[in-house]
N, CA, C and O atoms as a Maestro MAE file, in Angstrom:
{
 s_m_m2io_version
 :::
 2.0.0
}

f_m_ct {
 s_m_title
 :::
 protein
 m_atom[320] {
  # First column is atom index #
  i_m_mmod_type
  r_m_x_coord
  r_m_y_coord
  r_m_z_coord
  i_m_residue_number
  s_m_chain_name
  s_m_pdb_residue_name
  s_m_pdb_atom_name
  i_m_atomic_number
  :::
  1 25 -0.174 -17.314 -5.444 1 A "UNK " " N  " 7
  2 3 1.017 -16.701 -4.883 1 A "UNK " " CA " 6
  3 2 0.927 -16.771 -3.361 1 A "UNK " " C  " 6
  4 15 -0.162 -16.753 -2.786 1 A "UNK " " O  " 8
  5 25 1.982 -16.845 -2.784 2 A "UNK " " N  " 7
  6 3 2.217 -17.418 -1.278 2 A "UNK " " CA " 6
  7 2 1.944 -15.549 -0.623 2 A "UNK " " C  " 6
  8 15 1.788 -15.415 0.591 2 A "UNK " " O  " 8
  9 25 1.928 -14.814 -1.152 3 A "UNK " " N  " 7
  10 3 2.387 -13.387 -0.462 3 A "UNK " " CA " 6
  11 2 0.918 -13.038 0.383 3 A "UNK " " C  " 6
  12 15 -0.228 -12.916 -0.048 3 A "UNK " " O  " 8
  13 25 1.370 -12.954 1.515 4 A "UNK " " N  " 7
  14 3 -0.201 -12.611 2.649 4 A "UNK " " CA " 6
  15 2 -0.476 -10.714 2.251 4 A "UNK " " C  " 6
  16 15 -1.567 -10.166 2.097 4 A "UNK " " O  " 8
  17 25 0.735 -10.150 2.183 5 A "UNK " " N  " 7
  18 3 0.487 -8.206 1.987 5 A "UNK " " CA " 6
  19 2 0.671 -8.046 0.705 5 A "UNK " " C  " 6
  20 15 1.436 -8.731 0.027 5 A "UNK " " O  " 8
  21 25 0.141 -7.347 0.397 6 A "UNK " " N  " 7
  22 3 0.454 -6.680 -1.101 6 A "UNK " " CA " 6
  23 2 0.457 -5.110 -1.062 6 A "UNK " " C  " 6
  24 15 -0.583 -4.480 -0.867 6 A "UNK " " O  " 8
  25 25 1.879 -4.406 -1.289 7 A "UNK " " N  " 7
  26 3 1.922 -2.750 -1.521 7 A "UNK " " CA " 6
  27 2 1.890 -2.721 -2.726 7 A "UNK " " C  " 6
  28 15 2.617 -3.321 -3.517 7 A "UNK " " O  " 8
  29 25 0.632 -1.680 -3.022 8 A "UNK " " N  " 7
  30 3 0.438 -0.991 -4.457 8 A "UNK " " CA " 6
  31 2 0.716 0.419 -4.186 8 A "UNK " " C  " 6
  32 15 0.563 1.118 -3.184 8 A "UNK " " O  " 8
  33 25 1.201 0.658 -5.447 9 A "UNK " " N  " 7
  34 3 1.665 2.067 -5.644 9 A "UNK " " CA " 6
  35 2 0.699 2.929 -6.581 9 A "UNK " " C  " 6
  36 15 0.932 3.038 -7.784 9 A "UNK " " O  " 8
  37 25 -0.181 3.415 -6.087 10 A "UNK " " N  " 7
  38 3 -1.244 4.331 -6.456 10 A "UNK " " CA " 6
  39 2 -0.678 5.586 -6.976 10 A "UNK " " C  " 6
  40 15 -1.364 6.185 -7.805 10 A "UNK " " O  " 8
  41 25 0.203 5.974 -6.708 11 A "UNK " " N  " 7
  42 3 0.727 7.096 -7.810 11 A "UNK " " CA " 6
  43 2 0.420 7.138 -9.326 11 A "UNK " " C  " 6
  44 15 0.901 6.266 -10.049 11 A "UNK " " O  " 8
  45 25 -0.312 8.055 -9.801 12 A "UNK " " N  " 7
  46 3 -0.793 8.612 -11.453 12 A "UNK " " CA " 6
  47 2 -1.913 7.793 -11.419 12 A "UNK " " C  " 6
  48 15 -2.358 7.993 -12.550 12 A "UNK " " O  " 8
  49 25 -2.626 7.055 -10.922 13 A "UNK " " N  " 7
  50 3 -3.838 6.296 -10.919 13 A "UNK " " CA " 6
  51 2 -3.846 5.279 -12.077 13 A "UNK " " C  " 6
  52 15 -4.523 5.419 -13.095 13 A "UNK " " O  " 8
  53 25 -3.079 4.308 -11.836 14 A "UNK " " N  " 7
  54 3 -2.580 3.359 -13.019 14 A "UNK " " CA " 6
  55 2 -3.858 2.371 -12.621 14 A "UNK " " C  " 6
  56 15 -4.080 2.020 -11.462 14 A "UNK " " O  " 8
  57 25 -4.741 1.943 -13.876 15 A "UNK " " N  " 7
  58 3 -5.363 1.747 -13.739 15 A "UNK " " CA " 6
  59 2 -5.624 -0.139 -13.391 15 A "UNK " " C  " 6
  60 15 -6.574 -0.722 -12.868 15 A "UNK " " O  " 8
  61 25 -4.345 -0.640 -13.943 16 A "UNK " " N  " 7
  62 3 -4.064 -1.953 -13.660 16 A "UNK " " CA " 6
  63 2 -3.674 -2.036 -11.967 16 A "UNK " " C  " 6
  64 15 -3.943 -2.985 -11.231 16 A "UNK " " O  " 8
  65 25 -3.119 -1.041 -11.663 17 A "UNK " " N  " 7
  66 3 -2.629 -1.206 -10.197 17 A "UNK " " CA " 6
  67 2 -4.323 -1.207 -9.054 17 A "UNK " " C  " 6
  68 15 -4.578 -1.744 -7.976 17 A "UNK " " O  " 8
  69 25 -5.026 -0.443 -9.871 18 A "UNK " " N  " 7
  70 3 -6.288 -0.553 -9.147 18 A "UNK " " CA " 6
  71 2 -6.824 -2.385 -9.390 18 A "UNK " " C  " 6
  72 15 -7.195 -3.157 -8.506 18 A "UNK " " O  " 8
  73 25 -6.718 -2.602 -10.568 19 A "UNK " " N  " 7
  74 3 -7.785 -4.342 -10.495 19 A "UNK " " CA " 6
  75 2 -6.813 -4.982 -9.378 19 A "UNK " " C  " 6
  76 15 -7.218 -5.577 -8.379 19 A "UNK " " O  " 8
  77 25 -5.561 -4.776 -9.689 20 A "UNK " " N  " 7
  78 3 -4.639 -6.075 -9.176 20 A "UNK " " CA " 6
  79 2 -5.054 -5.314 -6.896 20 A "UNK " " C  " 6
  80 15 -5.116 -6.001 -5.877 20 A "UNK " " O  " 8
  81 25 -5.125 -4.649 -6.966 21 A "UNK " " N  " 7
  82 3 -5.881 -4.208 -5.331 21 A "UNK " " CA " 6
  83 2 -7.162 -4.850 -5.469 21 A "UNK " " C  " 6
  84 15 -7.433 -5.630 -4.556 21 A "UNK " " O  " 8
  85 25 -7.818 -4.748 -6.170 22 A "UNK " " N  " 7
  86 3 -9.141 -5.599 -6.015 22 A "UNK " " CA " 6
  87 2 -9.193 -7.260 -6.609 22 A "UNK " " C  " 6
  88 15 -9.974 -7.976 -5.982 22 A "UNK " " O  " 8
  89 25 -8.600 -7.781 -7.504 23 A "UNK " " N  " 7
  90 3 -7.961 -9.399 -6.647 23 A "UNK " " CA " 6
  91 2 -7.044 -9.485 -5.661 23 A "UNK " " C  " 6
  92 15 -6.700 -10.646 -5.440 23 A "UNK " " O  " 8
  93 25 -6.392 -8.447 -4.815 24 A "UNK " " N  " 7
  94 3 -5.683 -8.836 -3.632 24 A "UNK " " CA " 6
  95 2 -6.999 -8.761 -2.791 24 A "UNK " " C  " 6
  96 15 -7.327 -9.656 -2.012 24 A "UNK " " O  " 8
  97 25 -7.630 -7.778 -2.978 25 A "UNK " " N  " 7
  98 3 -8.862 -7.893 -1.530 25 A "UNK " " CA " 6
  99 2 -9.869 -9.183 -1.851 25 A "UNK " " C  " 6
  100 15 -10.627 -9.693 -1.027 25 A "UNK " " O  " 8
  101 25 -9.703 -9.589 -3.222 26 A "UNK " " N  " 7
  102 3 -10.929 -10.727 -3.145 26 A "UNK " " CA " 6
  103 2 -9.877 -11.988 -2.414 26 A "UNK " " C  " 6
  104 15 -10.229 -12.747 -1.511 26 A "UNK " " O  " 8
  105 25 -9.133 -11.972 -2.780 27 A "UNK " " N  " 7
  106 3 -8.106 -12.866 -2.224 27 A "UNK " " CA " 6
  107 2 -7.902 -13.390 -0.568 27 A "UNK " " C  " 6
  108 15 -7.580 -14.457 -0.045 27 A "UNK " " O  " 8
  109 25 -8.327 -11.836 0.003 28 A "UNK " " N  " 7
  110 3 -7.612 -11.891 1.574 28 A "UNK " " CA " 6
  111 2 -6.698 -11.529 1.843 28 A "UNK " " C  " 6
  112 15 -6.137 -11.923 2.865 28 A "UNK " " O  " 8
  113 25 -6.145 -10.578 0.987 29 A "UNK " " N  " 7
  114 3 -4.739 -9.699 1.442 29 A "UNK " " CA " 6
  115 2 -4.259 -8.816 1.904 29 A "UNK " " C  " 6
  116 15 -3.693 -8.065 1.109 29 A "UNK " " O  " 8
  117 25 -4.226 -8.482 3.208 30 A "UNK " " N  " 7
  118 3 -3.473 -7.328 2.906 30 A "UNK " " CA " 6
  119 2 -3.156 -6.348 2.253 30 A "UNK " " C  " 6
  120 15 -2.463 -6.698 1.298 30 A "UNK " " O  " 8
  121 25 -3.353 -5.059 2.300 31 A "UNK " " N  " 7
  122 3 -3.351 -4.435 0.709 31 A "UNK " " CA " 6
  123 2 -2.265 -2.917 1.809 31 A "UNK " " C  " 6
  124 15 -2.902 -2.430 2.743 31 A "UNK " " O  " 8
  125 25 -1.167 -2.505 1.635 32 A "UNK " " N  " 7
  126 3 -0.671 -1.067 1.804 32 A "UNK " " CA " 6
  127 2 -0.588 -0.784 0.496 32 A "UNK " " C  " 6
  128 15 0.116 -1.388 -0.313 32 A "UNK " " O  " 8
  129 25 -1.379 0.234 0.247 33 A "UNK " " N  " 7
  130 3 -1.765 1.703 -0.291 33 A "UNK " " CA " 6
  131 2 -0.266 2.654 -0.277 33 A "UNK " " C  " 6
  132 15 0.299 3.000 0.760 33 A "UNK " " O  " 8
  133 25 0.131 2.920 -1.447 34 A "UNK " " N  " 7
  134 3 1.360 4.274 -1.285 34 A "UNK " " CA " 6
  135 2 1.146 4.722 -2.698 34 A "UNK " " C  " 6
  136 15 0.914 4.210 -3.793 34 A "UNK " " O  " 8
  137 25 1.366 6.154 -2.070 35 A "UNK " " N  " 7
  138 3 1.027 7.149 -2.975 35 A "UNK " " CA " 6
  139 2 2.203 7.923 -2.618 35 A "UNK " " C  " 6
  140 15 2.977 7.754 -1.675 35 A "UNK " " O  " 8
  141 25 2.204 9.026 -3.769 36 A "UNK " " N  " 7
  142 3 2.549 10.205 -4.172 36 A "UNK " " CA " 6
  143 2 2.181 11.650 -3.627 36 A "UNK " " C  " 6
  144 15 2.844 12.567 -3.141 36 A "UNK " " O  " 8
  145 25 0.725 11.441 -3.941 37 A "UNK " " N  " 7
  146 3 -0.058 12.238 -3.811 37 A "UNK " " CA " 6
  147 2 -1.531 11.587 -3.430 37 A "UNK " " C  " 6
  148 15 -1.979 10.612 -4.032 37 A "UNK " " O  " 8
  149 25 -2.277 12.307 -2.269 38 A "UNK " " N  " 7
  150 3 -3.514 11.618 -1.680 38 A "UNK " " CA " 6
  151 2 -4.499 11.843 -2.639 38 A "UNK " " C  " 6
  152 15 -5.513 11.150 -2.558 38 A "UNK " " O  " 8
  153 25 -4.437 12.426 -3.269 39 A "UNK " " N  " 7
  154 3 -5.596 12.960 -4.397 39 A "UNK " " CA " 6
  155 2 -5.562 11.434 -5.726 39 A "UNK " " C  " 6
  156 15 -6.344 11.302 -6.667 39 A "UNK " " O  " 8
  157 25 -4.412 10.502 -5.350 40 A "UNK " " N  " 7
  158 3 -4.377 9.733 -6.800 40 A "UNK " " CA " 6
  159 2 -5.525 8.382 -5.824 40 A "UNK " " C  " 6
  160 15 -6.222 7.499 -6.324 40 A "UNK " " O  " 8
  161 25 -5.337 8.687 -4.499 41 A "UNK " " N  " 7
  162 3 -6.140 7.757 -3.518 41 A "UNK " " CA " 6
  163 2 -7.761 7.401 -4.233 41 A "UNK " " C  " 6
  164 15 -8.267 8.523 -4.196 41 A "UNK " " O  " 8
  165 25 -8.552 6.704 -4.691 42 A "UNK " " N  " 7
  166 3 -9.680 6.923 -5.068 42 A "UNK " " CA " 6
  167 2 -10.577 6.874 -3.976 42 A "UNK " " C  " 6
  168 15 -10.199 6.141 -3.062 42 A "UNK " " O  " 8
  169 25 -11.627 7.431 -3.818 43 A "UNK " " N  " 7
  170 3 -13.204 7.551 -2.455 43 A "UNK " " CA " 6
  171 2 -12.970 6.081 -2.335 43 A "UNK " " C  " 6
  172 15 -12.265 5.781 -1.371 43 A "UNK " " O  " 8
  173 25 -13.323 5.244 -2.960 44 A "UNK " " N  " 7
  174 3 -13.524 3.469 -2.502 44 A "UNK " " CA " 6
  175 2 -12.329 3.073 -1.834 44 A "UNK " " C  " 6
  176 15 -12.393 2.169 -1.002 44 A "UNK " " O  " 8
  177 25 -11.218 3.648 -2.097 45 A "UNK " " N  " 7
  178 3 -10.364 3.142 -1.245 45 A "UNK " " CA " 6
  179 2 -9.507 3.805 -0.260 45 A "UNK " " C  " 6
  180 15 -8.355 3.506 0.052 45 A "UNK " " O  " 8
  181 25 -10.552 5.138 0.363 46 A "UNK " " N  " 7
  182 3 -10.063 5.873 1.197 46 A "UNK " " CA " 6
  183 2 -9.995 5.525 2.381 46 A "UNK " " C  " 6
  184 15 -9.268 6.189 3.120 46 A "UNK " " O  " 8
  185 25 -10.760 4.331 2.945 47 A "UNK " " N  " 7
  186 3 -10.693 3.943 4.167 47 A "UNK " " CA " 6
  187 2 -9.281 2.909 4.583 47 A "UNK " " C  " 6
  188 15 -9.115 2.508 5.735 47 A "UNK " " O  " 8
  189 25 -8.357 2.581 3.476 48 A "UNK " " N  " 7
  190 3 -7.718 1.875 3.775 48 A "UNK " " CA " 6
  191 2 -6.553 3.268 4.088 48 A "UNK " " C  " 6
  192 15 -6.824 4.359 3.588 48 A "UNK " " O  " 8
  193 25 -5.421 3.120 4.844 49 A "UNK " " N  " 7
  194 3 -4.470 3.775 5.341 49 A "UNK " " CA " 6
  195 2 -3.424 3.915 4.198 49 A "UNK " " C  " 6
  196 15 -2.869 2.866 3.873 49 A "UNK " " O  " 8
  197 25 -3.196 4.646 3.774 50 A "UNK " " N  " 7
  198 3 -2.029 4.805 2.424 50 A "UNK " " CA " 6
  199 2 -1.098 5.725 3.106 50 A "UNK " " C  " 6
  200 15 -1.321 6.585 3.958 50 A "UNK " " O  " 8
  201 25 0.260 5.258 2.400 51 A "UNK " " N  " 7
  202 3 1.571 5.666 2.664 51 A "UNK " " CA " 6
  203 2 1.954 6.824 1.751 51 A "UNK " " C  " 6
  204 15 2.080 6.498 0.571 51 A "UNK " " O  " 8
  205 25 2.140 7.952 2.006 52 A "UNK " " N  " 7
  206 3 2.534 9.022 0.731 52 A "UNK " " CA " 6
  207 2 4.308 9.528 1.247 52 A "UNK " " C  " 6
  208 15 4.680 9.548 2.420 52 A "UNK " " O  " 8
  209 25 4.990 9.816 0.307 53 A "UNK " " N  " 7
  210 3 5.994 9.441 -0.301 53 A "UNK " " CA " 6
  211 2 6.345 10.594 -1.104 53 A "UNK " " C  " 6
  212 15 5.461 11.181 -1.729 53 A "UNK " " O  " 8
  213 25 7.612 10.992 -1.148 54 A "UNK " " N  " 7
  214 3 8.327 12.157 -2.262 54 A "UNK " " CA " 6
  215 2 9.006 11.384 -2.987 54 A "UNK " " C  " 6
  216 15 9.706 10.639 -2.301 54 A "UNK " " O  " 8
  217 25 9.103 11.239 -4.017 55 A "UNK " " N  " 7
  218 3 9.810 10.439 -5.498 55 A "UNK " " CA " 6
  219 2 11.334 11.045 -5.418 55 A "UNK " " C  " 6
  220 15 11.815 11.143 -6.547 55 A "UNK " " O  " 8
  221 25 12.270 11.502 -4.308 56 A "UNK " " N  " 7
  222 3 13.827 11.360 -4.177 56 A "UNK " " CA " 6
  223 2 14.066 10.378 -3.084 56 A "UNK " " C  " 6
  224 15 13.379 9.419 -2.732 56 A "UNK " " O  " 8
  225 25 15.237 10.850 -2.612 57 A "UNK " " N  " 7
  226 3 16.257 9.798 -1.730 57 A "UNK " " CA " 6
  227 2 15.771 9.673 -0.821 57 A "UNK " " C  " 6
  228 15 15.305 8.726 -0.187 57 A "UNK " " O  " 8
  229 25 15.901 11.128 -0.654 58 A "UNK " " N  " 7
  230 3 15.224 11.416 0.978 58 A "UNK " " CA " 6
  231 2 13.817 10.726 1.101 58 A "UNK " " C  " 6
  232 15 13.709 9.856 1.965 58 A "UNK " " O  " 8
  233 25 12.794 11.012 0.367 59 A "UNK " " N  " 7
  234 3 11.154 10.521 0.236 59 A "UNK " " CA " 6
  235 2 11.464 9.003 0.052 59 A "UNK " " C  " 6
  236 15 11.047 8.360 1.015 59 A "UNK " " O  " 8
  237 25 12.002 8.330 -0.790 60 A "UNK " " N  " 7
  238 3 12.142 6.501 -0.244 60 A "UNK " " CA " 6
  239 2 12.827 6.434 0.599 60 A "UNK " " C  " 6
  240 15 12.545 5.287 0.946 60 A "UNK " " O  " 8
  241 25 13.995 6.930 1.675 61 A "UNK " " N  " 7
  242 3 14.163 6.674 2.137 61 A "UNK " " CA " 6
  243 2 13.212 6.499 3.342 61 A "UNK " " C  " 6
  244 15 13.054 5.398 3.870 61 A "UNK " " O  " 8
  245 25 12.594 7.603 3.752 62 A "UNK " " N  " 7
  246 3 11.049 7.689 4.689 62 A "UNK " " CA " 6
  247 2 10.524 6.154 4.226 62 A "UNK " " C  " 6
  248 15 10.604 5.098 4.853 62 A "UNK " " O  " 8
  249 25 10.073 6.371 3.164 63 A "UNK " " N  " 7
  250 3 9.196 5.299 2.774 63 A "UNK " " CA " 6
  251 2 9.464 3.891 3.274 63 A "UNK " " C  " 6
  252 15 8.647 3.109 3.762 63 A "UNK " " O  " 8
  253 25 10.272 3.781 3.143 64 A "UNK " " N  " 7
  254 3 11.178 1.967 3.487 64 A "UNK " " CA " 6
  255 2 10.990 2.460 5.179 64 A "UNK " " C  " 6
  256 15 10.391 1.558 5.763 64 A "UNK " " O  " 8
  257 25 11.169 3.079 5.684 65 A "UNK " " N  " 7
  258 3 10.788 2.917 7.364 65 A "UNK " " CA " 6
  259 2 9.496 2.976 7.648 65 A "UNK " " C  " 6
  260 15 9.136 2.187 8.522 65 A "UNK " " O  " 8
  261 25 8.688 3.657 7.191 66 A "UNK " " N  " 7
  262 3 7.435 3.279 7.185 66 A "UNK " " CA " 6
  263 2 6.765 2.431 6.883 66 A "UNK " " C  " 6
  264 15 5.703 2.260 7.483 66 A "UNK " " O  " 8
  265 25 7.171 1.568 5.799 67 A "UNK " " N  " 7
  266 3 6.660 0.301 5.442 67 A "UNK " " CA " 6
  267 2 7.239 -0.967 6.139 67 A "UNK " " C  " 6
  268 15 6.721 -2.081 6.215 67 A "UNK " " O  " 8
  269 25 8.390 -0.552 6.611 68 A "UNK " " N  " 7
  270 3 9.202 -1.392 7.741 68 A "UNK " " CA " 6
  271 2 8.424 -1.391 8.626 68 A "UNK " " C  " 6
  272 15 8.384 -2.506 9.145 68 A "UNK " " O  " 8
  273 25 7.717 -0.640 9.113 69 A "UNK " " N  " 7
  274 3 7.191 -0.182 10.411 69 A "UNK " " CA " 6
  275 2 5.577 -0.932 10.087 69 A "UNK " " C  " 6
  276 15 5.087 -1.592 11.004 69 A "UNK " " O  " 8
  277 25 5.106 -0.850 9.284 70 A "UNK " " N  " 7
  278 3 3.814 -1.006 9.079 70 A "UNK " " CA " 6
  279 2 3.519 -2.586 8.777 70 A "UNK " " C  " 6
  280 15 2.531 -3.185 9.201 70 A "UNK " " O  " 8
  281 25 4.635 -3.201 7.904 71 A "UNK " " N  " 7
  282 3 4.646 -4.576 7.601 71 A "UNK " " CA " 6
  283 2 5.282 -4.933 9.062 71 A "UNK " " C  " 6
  284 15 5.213 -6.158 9.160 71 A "UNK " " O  " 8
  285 25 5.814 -4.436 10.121 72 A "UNK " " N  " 7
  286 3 5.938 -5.561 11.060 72 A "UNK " " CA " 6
  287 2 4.412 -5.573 11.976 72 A "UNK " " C  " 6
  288 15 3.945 -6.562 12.540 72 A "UNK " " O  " 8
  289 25 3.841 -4.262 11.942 73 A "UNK " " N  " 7
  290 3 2.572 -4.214 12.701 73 A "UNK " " CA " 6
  291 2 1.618 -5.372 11.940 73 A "UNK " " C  " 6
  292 15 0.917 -6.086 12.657 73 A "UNK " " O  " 8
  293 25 1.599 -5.548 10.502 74 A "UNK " " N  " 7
  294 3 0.429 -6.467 10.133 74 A "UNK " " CA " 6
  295 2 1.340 -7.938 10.502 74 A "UNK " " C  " 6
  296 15 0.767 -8.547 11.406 74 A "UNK " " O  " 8
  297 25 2.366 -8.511 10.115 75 A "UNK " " N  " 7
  298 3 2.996 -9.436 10.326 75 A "UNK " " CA " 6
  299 2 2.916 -9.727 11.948 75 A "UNK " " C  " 6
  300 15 2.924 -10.909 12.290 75 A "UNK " " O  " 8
  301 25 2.854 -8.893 12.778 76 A "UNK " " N  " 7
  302 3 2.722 -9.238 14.232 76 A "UNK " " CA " 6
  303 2 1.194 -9.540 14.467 76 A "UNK " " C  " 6
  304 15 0.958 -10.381 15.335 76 A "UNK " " O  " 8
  305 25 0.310 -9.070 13.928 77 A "UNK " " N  " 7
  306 3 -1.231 -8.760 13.703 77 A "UNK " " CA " 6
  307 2 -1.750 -10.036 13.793 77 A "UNK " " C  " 6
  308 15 -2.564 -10.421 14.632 77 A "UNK " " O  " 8
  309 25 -0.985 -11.024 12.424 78 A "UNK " " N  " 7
  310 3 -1.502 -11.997 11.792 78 A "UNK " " CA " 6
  311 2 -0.939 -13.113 12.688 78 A "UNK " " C  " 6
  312 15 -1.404 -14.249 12.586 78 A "UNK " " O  " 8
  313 25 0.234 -12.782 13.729 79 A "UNK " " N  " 7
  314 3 0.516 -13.919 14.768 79 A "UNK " " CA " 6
  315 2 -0.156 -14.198 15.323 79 A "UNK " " C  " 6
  316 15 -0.615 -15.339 15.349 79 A "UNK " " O  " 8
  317 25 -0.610 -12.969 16.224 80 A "UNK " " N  " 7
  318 3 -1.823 -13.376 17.143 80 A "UNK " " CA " 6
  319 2 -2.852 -13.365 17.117 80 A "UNK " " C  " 6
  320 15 -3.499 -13.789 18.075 80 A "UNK " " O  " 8
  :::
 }
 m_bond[319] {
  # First column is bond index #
  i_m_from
  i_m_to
  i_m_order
  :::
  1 1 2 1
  2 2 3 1
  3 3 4 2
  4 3 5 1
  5 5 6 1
  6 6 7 1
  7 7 8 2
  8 7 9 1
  9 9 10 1
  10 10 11 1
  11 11 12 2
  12 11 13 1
  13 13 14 1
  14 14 15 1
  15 15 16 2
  16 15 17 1
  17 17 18 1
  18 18 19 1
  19 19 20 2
  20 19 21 1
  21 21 22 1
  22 22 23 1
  23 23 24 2
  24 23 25 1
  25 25 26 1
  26 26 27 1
  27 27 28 2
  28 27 29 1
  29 29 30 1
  30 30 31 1
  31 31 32 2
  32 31 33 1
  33 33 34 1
  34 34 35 1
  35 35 36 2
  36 35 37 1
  37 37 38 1
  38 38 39 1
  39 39 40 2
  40 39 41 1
  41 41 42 1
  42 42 43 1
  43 43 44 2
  44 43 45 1
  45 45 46 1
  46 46 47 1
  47 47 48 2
  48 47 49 1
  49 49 50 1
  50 50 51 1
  51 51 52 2
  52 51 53 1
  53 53 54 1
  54 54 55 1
  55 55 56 2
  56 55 57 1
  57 57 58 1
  58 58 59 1
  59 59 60 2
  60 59 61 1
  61 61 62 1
  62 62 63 1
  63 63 64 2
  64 63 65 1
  65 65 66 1
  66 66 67 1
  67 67 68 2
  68 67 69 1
  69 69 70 1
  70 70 71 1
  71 71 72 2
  72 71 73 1
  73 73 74 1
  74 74 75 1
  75 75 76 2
  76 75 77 1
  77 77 78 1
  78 78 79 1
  79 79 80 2
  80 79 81 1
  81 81 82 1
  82 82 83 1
  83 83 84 2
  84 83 85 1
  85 85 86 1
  86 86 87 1
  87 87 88 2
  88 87 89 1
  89 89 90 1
  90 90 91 1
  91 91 92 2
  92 91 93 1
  93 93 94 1
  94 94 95 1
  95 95 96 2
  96 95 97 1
  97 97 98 1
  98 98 99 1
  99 99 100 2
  100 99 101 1
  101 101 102 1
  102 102 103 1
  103 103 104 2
  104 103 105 1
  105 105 106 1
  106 106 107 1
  107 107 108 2
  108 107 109 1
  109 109 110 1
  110 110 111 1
  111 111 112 2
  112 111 113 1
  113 113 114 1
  114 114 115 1
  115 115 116 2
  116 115 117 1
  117 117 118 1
  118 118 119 1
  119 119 120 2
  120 119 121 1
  121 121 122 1
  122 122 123 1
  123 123 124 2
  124 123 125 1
  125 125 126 1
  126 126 127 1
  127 127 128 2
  128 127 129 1
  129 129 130 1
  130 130 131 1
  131 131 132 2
  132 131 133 1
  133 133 134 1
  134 134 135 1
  135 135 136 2
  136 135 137 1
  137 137 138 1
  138 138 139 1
  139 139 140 2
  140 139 141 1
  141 141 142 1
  142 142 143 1
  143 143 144 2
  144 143 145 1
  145 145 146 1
  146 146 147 1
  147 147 148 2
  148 147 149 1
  149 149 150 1
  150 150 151 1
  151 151 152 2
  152 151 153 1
  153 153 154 1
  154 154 155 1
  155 155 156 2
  156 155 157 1
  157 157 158 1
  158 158 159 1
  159 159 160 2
  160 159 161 1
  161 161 162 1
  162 162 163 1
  163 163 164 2
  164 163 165 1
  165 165 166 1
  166 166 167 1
  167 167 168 2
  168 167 169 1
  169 169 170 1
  170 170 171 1
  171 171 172 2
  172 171 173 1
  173 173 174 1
  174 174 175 1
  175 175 176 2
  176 175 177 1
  177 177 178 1
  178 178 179 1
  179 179 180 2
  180 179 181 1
  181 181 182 1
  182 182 183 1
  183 183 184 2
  184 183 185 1
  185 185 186 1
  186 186 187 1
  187 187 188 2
  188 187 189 1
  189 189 190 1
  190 190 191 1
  191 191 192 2
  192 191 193 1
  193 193 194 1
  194 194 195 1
  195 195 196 2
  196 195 197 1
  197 197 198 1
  198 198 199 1
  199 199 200 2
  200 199 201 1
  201 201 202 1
  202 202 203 1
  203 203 204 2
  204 203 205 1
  205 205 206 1
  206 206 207 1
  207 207 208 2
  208 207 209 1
  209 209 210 1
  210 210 211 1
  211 211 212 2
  212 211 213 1
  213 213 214 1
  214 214 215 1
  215 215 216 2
  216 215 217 1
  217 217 218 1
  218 218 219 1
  219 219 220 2
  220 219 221 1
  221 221 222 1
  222 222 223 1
  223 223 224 2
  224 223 225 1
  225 225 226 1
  226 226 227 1
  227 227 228 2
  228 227 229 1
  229 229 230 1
  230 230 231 1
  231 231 232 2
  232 231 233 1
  233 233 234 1
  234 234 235 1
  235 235 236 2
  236 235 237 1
  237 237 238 1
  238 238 239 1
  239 239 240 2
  240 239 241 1
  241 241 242 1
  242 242 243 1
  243 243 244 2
  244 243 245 1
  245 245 246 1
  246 246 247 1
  247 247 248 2
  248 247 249 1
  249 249 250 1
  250 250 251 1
  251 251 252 2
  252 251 253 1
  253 253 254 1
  254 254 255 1
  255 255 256 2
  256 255 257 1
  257 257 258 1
  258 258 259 1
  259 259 260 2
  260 259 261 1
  261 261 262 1
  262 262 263 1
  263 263 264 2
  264 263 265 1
  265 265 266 1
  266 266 267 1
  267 267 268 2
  268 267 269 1
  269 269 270 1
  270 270 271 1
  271 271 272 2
  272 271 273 1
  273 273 274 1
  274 274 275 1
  275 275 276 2
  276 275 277 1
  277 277 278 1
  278 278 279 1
  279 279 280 2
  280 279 281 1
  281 281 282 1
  282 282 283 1
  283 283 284 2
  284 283 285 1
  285 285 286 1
  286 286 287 1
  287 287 288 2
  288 287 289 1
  289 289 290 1
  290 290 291 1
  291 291 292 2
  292 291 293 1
  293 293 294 1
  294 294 295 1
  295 295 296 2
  296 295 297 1
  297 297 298 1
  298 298 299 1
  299 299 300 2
  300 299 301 1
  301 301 302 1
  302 302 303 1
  303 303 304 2
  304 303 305 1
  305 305 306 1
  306 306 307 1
  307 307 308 2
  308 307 309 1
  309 309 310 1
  310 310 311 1
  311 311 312 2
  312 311 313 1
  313 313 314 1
  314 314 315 1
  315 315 316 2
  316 315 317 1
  317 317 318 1
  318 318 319 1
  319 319 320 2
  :::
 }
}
């Protein structure tokens, strides 16, 4: 797959969403982290920066600017 970032959604601790983060990191990817709740965050992957989020309008709406915001910081990252 051509995709350099990959956002996983760590909310309820789905346990497929965890492997598919660990072939994005064997890969070389980019990985944003978003959650729900910081507690679904696991210790191994506390050092990466995760996005938390309220499950209404208002809470994605946040969300999409923050990830707006965050995918242009790695996309500018990877220019220079």
């Amino acid at each position: 797959d051509g995709s350099r970032i990959v956002i996983a959604d760590c909310s309820h601790r789905n346990t497929n969403v965890f492997y598919e983060i660990g072939i994005a990191h064997a890969l070389g990817k980019e990985v944003i982290p978003i959650t729900q709740s910081k507690d679904d965050i696991p210790f191994d992957l506390g050092h990466l920066r995760h996005l938390r989020y309220h499950n209404n309008d208002e809470g994605r709406q946040q969300l999409a600017a923050k990830l707006y915001n965050c995918l242009q910081s790695l996309v500018n990252r990877q220019k220079g």
